[in-house]
Backbone as numpy.savetxt, mean C-alpha at the origin, in Angstrom:
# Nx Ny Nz CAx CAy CAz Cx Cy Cz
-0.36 -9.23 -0.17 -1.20 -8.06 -0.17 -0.30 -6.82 -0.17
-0.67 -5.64 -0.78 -0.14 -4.71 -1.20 -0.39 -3.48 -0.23
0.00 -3.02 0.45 -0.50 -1.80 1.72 -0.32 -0.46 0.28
-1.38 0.59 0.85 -1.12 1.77 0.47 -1.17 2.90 1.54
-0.77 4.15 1.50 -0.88 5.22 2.25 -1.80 4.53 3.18
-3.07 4.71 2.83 -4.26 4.93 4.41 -3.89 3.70 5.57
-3.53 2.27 4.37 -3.35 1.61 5.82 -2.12 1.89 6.71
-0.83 2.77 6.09 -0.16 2.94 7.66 -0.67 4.57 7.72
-1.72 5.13 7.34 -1.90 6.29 8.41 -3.03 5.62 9.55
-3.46 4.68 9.21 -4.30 3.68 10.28 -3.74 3.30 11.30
-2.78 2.99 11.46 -1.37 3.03 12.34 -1.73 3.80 13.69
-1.98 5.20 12.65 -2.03 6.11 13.93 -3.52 6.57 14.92
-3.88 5.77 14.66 -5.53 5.49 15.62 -5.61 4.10 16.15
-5.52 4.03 17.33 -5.20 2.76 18.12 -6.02 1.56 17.16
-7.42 2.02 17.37 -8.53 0.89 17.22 -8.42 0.47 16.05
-7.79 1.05 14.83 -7.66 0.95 13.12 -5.99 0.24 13.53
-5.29 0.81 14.39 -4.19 -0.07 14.57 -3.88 -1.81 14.71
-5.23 -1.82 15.56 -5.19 -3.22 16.20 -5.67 -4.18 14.90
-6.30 -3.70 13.77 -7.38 -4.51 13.02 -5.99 -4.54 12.10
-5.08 -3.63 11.89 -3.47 -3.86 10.85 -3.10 -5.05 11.47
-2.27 -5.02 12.77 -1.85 -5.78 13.55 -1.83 -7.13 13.38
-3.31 -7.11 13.55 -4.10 -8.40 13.42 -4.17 -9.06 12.18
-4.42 -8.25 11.28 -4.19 -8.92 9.52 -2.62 -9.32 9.26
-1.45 -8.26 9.93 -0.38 -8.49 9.49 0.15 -9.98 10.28
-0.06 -9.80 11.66 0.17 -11.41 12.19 -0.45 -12.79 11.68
-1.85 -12.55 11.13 -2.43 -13.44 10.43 -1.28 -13.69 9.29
-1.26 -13.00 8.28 -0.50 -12.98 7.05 1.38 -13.91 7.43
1.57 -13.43 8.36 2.76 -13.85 8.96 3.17 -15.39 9.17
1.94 -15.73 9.99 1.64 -16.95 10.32 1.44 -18.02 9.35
0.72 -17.20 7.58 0.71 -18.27 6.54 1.85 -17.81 5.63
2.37 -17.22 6.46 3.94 -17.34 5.67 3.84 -16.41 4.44
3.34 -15.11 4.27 2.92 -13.78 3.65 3.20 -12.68 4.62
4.72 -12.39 3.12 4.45 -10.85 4.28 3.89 -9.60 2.93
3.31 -8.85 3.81 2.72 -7.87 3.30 3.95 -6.50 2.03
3.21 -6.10 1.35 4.14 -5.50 0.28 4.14 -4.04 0.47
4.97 -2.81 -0.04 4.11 -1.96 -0.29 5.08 -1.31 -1.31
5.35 0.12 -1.77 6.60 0.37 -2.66 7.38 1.95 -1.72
8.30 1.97 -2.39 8.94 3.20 -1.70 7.93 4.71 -1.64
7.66 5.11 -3.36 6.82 6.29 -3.02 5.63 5.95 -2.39
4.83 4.79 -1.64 4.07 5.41 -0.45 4.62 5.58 0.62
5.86 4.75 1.12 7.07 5.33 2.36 7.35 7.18 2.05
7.24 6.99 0.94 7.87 8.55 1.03 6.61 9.78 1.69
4.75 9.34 0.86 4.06 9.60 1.54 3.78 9.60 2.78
4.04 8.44 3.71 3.56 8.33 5.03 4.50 8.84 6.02
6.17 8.67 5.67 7.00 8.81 6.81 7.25 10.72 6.89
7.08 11.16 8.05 7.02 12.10 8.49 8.22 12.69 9.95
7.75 11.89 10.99 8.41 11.92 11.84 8.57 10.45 12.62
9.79 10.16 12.56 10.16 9.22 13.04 9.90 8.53 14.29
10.02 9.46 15.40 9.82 9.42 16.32 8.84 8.76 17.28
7.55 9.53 15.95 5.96 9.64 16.29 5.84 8.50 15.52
6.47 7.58 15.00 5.78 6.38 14.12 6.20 5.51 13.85
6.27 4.81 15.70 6.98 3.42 16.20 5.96 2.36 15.70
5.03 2.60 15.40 4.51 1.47 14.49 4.41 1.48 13.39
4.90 2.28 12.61 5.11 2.27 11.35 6.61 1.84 10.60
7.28 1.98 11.80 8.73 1.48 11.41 8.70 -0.16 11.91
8.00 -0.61 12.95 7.99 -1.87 13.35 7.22 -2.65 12.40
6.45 -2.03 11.57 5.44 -2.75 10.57 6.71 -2.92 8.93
7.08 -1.80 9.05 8.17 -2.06 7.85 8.87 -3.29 8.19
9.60 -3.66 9.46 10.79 -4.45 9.47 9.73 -5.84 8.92
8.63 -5.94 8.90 8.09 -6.79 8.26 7.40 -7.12 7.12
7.98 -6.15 6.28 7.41 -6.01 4.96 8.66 -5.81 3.91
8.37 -6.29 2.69 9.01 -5.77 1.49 8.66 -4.79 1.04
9.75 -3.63 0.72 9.05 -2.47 -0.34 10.10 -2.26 -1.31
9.09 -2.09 -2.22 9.45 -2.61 -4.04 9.90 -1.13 -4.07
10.82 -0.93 -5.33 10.84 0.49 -6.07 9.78 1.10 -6.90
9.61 1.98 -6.96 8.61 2.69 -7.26 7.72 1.99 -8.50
8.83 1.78 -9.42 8.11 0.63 -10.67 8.85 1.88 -11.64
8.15 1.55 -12.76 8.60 1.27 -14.41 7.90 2.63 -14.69
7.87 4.21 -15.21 7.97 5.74 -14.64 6.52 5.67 -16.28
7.16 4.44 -17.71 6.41 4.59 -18.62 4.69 3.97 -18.25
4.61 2.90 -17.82 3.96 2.10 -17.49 2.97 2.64 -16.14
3.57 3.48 -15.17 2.81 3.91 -14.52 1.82 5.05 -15.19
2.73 5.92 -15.93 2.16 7.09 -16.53 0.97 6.44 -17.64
1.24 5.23 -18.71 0.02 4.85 -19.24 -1.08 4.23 -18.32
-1.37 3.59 -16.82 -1.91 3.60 -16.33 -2.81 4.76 -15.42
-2.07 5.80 -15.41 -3.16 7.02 -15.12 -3.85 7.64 -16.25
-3.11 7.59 -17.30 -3.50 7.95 -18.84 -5.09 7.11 -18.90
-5.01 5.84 -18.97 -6.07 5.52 -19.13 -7.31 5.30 -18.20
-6.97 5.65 -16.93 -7.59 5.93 -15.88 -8.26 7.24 -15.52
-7.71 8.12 -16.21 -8.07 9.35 -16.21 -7.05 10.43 -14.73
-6.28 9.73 -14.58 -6.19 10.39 -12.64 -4.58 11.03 -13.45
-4.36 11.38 -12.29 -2.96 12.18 -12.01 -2.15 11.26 -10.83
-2.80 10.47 -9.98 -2.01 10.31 -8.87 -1.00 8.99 -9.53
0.16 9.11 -9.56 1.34 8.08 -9.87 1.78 7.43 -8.78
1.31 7.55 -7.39 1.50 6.67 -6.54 0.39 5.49 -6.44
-0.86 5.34 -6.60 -1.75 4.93 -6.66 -1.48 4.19 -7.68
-1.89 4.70 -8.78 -0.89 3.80 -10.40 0.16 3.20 -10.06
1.08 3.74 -9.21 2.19 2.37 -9.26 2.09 1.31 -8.50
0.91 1.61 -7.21 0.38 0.26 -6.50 -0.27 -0.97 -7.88
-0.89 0.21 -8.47 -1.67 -0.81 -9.41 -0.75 -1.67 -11.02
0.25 -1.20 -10.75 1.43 -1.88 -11.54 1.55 -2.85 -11.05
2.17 -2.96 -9.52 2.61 -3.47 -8.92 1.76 -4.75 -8.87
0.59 -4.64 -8.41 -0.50 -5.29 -8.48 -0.83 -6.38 -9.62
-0.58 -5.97 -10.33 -0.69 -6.82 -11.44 0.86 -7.71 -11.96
1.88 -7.20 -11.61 3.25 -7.33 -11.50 3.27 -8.78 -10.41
3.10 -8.40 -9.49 3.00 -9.37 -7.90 1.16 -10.43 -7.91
0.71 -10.28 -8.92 -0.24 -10.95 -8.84 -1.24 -10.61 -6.90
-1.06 -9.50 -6.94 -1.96 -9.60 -5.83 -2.82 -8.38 -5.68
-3.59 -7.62 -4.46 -4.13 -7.04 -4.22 -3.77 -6.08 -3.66
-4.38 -4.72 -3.44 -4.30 -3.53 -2.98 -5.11 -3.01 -2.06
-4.19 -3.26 -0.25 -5.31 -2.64 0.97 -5.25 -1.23 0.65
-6.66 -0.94 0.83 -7.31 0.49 0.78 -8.36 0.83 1.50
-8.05 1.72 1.84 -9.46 2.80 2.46 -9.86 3.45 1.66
-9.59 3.67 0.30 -9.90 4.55 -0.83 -10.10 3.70 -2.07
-11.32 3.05 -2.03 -11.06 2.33 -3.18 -11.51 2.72 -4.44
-12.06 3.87 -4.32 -12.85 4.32 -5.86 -11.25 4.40 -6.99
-10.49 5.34 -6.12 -9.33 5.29 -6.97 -8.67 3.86 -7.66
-8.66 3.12 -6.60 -8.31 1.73 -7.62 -9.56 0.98 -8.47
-10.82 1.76 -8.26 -11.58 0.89 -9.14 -11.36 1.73 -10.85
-11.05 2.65 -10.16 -10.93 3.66 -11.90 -9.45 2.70 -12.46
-8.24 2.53 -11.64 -7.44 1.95 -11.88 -7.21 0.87 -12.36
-8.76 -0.34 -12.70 -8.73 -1.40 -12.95 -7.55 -1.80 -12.05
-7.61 -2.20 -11.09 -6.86 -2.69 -9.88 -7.39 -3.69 -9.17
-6.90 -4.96 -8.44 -7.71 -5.65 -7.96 -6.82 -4.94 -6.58
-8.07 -5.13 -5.65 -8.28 -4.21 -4.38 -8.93 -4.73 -3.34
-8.93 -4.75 -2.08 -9.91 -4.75 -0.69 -9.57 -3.70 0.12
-10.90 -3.34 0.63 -11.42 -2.42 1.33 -11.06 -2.50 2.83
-10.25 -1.63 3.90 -10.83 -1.96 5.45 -11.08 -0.96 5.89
């Protein structure tokens, strides 16, 4: 599974914390670790300090490079959007054969993206 922005700003509200937690230990346990790429690290990380669960959630995840700069750009092209972070989840996505956690899913439905909602 593919994390985007909202699920580590979820991080930072206990009760949306515990329901990450809980998916990421699940995932762990069947031997899946969770994905995400650098430009949403670049979105979320802010202050270090303030986002001891966001760095403890990395040491358990892979994050990919941003992706392929042509390929993202024809995916917003035909999507209609501007956002190239979103598009490169949805590269990725199709790249990694998997899905994209979101709290925002209209954007990946324009994206032809396969996606779940929390």
């Amino acid at each position: 599974m593919i994390f985007d922005a909202g699920v580590f700003l979820a991080l930072e509200d206990p009760t949306r914390r515990r329901v990450i937690v809980a998916l990421v230990e699940l995932m762990r346990r069947e031997g899946v670790a969770p994905v995400t790429n650098d430009a949403v690290l670049a979105q979320v990380w802010r202050e270090p300090a303030r986002q001891v669960p966001l760095t403890k959630l990395l040491k358990m995840m892979t994050v990919y490079r941003f992706g392929d700069p042509r390929a993202i750009g024809i995916r917003c092209a035909k999507a209609g959007t501007s956002d190239v972070v979103d598009a490169s989840l949805a590269v990725l996505a199709d790249q990694l054969g998997l899905s994209v956690l979101t709290s925002d899913a209209d954007d990946f439905v324009r994206l032809n993206a396969p996606h779940q909602t929390f």
